[in-house]
N, CA, C and O of each residue as an XYZ file, in Angstrom:
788
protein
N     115.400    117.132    152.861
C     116.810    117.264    153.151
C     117.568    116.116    152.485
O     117.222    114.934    152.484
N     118.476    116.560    152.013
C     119.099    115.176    151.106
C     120.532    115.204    152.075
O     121.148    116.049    152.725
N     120.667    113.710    151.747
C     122.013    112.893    152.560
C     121.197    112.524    153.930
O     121.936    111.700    154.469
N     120.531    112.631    154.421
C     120.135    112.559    155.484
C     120.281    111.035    155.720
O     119.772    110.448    154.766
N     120.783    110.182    156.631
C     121.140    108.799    157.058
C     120.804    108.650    158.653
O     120.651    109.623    159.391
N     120.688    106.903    159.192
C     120.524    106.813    160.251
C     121.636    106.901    160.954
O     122.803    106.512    160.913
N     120.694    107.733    161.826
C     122.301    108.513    163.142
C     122.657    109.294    163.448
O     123.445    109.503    164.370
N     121.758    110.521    162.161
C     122.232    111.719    162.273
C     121.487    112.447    163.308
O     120.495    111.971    163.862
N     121.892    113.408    163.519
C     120.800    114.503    164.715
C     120.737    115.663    164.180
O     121.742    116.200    163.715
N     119.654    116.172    164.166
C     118.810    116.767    164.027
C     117.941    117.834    164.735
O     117.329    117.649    165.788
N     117.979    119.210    163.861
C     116.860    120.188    164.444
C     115.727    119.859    163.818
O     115.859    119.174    162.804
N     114.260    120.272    164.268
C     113.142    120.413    164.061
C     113.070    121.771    163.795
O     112.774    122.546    164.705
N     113.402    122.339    162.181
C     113.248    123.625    161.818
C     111.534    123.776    161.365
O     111.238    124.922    161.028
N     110.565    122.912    161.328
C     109.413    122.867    160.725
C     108.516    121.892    161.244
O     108.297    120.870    160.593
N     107.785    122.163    162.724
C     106.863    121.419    163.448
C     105.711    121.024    162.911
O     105.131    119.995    163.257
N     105.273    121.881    161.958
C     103.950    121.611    161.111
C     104.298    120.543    159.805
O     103.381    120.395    158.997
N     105.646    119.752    159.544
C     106.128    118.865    158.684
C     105.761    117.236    159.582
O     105.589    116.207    158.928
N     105.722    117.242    160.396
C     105.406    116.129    161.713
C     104.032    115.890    161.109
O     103.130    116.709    160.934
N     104.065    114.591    160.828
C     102.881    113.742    160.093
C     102.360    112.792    161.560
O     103.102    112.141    162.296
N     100.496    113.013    161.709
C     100.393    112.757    162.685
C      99.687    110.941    162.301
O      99.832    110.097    163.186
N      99.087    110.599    161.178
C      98.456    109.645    160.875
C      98.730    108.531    159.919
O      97.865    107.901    159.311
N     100.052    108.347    159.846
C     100.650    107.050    159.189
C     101.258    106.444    159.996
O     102.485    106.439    160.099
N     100.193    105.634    160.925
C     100.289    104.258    161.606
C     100.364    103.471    160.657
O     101.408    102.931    161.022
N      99.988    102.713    159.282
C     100.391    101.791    159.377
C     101.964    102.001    158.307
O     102.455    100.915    157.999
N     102.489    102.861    157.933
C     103.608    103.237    158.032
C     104.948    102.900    158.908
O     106.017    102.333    158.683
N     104.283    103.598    160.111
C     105.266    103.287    161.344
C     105.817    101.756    161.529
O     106.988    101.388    161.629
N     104.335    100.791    161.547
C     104.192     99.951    161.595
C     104.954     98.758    160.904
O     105.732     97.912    161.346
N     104.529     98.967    159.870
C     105.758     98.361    158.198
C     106.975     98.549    158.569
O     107.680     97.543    158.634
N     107.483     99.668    158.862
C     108.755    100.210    158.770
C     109.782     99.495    160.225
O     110.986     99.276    160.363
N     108.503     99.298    161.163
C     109.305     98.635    162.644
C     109.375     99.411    163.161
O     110.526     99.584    163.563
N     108.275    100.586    163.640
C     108.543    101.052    164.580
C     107.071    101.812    165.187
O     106.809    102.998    165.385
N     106.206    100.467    165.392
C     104.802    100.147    165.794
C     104.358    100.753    167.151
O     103.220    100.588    167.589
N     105.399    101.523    167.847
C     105.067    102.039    168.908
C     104.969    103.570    168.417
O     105.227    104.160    169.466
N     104.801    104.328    167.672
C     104.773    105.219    167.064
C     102.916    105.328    167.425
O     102.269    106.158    168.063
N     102.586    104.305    166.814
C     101.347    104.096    166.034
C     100.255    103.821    167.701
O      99.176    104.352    167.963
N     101.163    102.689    168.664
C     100.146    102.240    169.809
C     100.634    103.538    171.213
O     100.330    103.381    172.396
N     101.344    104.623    170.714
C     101.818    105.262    172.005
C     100.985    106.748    172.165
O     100.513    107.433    173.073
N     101.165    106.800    170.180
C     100.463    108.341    170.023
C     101.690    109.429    170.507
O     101.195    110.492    170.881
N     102.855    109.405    170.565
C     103.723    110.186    171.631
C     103.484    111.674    170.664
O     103.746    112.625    171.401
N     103.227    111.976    169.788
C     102.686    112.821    168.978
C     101.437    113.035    168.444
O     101.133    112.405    167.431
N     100.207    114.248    169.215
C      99.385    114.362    169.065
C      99.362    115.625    168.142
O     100.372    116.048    167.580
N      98.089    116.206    168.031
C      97.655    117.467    167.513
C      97.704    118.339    168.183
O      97.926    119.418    167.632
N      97.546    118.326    169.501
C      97.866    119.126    170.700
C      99.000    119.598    171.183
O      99.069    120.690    171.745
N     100.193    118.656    170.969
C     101.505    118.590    171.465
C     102.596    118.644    170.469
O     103.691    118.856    170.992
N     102.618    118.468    168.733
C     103.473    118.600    167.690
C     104.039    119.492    167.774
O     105.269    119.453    167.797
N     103.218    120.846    167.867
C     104.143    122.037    167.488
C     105.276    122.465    169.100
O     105.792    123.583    169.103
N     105.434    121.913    169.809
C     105.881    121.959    170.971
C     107.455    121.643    170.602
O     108.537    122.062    171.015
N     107.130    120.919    169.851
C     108.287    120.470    169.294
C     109.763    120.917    168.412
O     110.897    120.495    168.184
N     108.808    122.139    168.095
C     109.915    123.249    167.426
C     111.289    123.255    167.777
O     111.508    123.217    168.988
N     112.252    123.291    167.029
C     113.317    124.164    167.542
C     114.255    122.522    168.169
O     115.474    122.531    168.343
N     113.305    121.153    168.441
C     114.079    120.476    169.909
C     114.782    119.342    168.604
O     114.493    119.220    167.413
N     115.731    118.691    169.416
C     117.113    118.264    168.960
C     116.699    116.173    168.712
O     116.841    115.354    169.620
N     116.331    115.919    167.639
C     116.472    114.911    167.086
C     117.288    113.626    166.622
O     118.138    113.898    165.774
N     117.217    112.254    166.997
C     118.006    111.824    166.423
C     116.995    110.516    164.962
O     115.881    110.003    165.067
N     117.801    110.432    164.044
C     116.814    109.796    162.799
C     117.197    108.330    163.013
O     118.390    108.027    163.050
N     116.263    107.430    163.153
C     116.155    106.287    163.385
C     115.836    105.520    161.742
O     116.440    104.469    161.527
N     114.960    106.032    160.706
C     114.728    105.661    159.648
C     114.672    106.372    158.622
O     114.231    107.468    158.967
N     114.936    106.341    157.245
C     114.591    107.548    156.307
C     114.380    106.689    155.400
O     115.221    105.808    155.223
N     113.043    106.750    154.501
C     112.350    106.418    153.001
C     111.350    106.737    153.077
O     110.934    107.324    154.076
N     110.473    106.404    151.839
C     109.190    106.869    151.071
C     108.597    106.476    151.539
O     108.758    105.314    151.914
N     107.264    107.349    151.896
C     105.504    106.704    152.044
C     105.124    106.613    150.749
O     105.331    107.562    149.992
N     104.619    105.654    150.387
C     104.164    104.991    149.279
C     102.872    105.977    148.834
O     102.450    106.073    147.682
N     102.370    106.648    149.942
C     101.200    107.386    149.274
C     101.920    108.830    149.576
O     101.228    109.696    149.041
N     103.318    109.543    150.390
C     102.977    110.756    150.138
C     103.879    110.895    149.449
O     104.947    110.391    149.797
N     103.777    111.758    147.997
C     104.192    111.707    146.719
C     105.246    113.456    146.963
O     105.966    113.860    146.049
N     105.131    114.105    148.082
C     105.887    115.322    148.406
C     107.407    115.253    148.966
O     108.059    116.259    149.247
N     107.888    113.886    149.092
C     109.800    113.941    149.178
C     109.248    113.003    150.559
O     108.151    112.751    151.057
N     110.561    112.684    150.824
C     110.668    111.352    152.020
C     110.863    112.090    153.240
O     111.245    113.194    153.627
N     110.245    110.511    153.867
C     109.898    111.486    155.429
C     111.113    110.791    156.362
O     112.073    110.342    155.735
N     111.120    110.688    157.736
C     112.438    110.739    158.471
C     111.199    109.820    159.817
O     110.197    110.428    160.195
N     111.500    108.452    160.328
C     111.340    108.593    161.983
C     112.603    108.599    162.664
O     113.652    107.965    162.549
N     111.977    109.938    163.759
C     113.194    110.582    164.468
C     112.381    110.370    166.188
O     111.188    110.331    166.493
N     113.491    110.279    166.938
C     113.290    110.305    168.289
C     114.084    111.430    168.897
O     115.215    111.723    168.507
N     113.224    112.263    170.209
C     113.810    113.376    170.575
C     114.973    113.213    171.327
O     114.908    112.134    171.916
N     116.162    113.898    171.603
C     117.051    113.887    172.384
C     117.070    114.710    173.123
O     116.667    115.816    172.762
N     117.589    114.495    174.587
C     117.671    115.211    175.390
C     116.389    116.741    175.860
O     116.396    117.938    176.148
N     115.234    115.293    175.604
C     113.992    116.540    176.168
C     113.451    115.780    177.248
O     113.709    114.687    177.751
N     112.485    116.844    177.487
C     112.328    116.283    179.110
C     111.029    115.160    178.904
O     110.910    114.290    179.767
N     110.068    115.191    177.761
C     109.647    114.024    177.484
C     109.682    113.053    176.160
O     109.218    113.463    175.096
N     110.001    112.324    176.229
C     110.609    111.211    174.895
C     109.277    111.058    173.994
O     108.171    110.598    174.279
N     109.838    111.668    172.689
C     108.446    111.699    171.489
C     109.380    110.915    170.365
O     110.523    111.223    170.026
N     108.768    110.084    170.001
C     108.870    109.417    168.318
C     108.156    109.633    167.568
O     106.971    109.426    167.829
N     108.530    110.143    166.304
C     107.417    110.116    165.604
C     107.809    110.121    163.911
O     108.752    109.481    163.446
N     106.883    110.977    163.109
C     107.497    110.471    161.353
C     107.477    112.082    160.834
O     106.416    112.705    160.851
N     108.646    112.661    160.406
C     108.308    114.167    159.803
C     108.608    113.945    158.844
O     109.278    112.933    158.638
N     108.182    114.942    157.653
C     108.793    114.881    156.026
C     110.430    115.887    156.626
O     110.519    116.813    157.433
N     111.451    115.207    155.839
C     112.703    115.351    155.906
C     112.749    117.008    155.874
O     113.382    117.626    156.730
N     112.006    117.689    154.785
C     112.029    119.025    154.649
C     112.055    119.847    156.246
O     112.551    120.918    156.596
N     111.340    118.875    156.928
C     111.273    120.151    158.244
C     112.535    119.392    158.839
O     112.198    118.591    159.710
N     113.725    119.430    158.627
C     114.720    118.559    159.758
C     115.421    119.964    159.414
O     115.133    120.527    158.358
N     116.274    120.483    160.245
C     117.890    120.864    159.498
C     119.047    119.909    160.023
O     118.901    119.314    161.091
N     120.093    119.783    159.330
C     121.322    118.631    160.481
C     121.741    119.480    161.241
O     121.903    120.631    160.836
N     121.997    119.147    162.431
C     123.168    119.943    163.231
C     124.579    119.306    162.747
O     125.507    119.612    163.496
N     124.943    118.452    161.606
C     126.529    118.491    161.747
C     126.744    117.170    161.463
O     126.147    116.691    160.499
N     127.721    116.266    162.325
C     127.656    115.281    161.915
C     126.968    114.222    162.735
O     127.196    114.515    163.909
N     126.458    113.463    162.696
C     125.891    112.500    163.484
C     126.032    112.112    163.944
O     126.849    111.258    163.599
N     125.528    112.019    165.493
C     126.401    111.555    167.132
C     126.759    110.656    166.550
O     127.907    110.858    166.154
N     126.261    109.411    166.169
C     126.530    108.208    165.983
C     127.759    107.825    165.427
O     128.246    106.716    165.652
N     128.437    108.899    164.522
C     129.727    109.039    163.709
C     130.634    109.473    164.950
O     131.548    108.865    165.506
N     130.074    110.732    165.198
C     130.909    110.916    166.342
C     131.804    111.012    167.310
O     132.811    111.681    167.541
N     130.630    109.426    168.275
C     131.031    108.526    168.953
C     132.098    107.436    168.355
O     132.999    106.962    169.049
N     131.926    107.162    167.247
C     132.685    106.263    166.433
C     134.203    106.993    166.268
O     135.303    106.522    166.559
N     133.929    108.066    165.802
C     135.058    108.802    165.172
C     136.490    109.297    166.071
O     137.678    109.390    165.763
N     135.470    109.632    167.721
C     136.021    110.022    168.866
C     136.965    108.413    169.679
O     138.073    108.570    170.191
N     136.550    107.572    169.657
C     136.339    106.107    169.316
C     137.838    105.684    169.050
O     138.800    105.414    169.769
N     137.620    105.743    167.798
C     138.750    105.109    167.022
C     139.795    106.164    166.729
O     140.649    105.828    165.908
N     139.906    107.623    167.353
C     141.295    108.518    167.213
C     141.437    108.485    168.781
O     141.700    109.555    169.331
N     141.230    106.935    169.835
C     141.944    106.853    170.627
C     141.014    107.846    172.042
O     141.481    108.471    172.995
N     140.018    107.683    171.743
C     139.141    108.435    173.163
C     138.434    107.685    173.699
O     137.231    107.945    173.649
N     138.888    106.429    174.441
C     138.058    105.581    174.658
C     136.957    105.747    175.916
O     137.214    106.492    176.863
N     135.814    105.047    175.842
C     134.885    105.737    177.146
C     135.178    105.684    178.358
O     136.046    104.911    178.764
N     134.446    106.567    179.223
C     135.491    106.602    181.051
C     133.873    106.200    181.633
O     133.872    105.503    182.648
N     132.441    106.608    181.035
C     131.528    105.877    181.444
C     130.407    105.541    180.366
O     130.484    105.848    179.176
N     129.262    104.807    181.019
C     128.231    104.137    180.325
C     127.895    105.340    178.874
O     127.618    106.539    178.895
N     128.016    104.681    178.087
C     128.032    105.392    176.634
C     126.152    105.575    176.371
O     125.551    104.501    176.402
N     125.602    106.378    176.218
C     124.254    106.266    176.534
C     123.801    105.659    174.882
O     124.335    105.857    173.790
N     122.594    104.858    175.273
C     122.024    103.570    174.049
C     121.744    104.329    172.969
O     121.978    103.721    171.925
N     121.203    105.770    172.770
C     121.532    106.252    171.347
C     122.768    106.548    170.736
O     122.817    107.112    169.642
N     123.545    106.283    171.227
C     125.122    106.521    170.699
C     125.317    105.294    169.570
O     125.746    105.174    168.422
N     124.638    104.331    170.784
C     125.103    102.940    170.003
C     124.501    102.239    168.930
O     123.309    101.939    168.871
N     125.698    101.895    167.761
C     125.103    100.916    166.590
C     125.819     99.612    166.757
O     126.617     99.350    167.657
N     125.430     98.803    165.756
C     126.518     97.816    165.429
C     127.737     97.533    165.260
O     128.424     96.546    165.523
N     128.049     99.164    164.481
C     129.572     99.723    163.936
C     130.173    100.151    164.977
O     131.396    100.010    165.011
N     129.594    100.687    165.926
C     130.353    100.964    167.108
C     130.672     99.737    167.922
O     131.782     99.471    168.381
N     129.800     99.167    168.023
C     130.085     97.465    169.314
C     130.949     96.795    168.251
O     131.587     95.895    168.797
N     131.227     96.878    166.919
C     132.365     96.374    166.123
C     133.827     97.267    166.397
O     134.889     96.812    166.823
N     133.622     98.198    166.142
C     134.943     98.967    166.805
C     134.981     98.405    167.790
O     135.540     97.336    167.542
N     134.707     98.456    168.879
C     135.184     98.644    170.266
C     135.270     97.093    170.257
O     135.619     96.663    171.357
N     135.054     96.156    169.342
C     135.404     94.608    169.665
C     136.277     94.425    168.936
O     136.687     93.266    169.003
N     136.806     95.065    168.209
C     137.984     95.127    167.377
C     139.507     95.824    168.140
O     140.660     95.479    168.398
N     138.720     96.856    168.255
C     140.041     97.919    169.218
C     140.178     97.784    170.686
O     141.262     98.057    171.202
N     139.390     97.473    171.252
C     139.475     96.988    172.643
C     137.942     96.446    172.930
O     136.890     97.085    172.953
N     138.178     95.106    173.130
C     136.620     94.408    173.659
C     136.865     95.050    174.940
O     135.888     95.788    175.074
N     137.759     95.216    176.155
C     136.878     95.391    177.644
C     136.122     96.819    177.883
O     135.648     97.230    178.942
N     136.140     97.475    176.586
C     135.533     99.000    176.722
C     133.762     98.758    176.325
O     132.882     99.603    176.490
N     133.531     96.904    175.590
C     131.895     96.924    175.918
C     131.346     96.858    177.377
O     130.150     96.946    177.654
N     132.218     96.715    178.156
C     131.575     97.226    179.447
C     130.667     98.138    179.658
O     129.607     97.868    180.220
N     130.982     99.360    179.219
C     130.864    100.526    178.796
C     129.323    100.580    178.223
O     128.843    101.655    178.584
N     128.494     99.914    177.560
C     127.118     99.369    176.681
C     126.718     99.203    177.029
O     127.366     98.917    178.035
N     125.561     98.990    177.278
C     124.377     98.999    178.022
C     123.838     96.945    177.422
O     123.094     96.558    176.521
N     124.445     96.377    178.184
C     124.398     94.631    177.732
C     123.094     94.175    176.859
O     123.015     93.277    176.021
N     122.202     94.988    177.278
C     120.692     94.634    176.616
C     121.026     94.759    174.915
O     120.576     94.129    173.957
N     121.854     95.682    174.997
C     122.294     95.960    173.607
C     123.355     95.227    172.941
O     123.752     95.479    171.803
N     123.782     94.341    173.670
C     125.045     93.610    172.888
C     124.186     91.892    172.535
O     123.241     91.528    173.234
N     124.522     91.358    171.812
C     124.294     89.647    171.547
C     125.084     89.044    172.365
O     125.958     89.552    173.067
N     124.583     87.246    172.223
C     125.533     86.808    172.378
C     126.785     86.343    171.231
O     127.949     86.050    171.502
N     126.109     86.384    169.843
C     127.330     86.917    168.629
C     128.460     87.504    169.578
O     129.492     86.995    170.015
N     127.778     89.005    169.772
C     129.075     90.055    169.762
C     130.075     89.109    171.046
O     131.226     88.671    171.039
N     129.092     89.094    171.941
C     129.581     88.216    173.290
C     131.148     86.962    173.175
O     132.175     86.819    173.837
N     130.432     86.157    171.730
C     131.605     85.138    171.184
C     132.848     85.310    170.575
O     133.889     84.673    170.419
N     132.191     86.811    170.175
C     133.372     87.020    169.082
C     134.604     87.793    170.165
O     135.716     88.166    169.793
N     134.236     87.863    171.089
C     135.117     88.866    172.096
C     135.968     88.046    172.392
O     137.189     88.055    172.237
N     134.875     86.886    173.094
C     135.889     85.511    173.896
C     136.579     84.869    173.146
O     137.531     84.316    173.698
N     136.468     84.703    171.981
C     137.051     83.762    170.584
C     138.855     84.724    170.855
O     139.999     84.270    170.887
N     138.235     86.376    171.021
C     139.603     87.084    171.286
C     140.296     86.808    172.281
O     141.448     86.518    171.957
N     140.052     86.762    173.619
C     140.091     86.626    174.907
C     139.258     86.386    175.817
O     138.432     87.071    176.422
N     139.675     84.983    175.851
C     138.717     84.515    176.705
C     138.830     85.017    178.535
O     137.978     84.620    179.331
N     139.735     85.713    178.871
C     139.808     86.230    180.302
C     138.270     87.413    180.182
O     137.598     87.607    181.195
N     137.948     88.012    178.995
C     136.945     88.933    178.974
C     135.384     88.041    179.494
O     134.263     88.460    179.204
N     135.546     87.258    179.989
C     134.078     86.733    180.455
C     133.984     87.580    181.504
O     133.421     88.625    181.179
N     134.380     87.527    182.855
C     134.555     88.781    183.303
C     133.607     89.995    183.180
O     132.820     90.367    184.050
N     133.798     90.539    182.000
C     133.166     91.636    181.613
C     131.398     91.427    181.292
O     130.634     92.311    180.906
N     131.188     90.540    181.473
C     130.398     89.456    180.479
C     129.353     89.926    182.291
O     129.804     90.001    183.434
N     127.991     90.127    181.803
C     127.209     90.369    183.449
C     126.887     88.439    183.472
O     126.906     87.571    182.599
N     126.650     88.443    184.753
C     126.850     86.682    185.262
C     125.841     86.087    184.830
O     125.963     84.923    184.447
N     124.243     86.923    184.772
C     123.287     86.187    183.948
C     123.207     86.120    182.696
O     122.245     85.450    182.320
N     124.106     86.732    181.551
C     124.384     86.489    180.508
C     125.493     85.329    180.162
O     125.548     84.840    179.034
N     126.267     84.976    181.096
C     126.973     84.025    181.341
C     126.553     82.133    180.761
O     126.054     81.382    181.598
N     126.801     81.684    179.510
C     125.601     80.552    179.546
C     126.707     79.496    179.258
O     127.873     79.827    179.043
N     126.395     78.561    179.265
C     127.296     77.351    178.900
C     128.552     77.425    177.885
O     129.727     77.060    177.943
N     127.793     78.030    176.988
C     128.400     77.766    175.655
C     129.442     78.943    175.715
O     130.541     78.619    175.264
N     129.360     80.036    176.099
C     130.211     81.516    176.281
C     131.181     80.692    177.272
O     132.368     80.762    176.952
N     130.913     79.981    178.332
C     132.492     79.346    179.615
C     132.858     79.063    179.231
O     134.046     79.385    179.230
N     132.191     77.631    177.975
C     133.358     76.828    177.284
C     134.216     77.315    176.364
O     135.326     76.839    176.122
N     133.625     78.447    175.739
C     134.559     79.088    174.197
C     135.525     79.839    175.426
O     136.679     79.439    175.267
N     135.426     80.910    176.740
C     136.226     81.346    177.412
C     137.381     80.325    177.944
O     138.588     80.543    177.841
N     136.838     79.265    178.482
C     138.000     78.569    179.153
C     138.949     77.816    178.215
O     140.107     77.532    178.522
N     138.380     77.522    177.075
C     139.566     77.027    175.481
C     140.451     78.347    175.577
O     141.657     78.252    175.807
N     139.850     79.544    175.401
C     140.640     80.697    175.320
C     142.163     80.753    176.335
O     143.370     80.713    176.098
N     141.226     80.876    177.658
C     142.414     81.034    178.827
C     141.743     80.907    180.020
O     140.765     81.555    180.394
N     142.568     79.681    180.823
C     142.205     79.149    181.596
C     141.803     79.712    183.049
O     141.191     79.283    184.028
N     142.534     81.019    182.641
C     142.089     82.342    184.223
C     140.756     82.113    183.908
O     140.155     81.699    184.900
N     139.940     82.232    182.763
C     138.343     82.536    182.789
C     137.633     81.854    183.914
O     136.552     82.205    184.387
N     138.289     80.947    184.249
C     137.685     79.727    185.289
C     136.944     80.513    186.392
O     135.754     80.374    186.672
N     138.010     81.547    187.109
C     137.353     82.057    188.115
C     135.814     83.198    187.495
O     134.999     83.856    188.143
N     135.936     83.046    186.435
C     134.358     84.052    185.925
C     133.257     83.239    185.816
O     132.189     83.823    185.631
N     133.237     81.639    185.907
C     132.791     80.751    185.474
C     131.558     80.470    186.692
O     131.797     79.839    187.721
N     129.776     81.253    186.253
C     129.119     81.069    187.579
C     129.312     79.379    188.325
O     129.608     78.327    187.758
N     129.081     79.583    189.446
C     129.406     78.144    190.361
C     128.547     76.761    190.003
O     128.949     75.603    190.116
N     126.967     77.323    189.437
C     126.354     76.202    188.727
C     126.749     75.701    187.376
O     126.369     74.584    187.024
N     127.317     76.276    186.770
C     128.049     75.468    185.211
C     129.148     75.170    185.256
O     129.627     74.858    184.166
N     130.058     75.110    186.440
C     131.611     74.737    186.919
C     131.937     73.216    186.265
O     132.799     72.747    185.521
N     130.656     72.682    187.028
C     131.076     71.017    187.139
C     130.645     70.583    185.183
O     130.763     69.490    184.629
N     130.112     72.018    184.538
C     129.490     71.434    183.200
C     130.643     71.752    182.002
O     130.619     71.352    180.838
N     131.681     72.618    182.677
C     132.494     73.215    181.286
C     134.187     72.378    181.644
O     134.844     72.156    182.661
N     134.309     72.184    180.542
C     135.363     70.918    179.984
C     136.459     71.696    179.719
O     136.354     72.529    178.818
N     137.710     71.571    180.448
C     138.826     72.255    180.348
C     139.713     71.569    179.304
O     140.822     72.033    179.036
């Protein structure tokens, strides 16, 4: 399938394209749980037909010389498979949640709840820190830095707040309370006596 990029989603028009034995593939590529989980056996591939994909990686196996393969993770099935297919068995459904979400995003649809973690890239936690930081609420925190974290407060520092309290560290109070001095009350009670107004 050509154009194919990370983000897009995906049918599984071709279950027998699902490559079951390039672990150290997976591996190289960063995504080594492929390889120690097995979530794709010989038993269970073709099960797979027909179910709704999203592409996490797309390039060449160095040894299979038949067009580039895709690791894709399932969406919305009732058990979570990763694994590596040659691109040929994908079809797109359209455009890629990941655009989407972005696209829906930035023409002013901002989220009303938790945006679920395949939605989210970089480009999106950049929008939404651009167009409104208090909508990273919304993210699932495991997924944000403390980068993204600085660059919010550098905006507004009242957004500590938003900020969960054990992510809360020295250095994030002090860039908040330079910002604006309301942050104070976000400021956990053990780093009070440490951040310099």
């Amino acid at each position: 399938m050509e154009n194919l990029k990370i983000g897009d989603a995906c049918r599984i028009l071709n279950a027998g394209r699902i490559y079951l034995t390039f672990d150290e593939f997976a591996i190289r590529t960063g995504h080594s749980d492929i390889a120690y989980n097995k979530y794709v056996t010989s038993d269970n591939h073709l099960s797979l037909q027909g179910n709704l994909v999203h592409v996490l990686y797309v390039g060449l196996h160095e040894k299979e010389f038949r067009g580039p393969v895709a690791i894709v993770e399932t969406l919305g099935s009732p058990w979570y498979s990763k694994f590596i297919i040659a691109t040929r068995g994908l079809g797109k459904t359209g455009k890629g949640i990941v655009d989407s979400v972005k696209e829906a995003y930035l023409q002013g649809k901002p989220p009303t709840e938790i945006i679920p973690n395949f939605f989210v890239d970089r480009y999106l936690i950049q929008a939404i820190i651009n167009e409104n930081p208090l909508d990273l609420q919304y993210i699932n925190d495991k997924l944000l830095t403390d980068d993204n974290y600085r660059e919010v407060l550098f905006r507004d520092g009242g957004l500590l707040g938003i900020i969960p309290e054990e992510r809360r560290t020295l250095e994030l109070c002090q860039i908040a309370i330079l910002d604006e001095l309301y942050a104070e009350k976000f400021i956990p009670e053990e780093l009070r006596s440490l951040v310099k107004c």
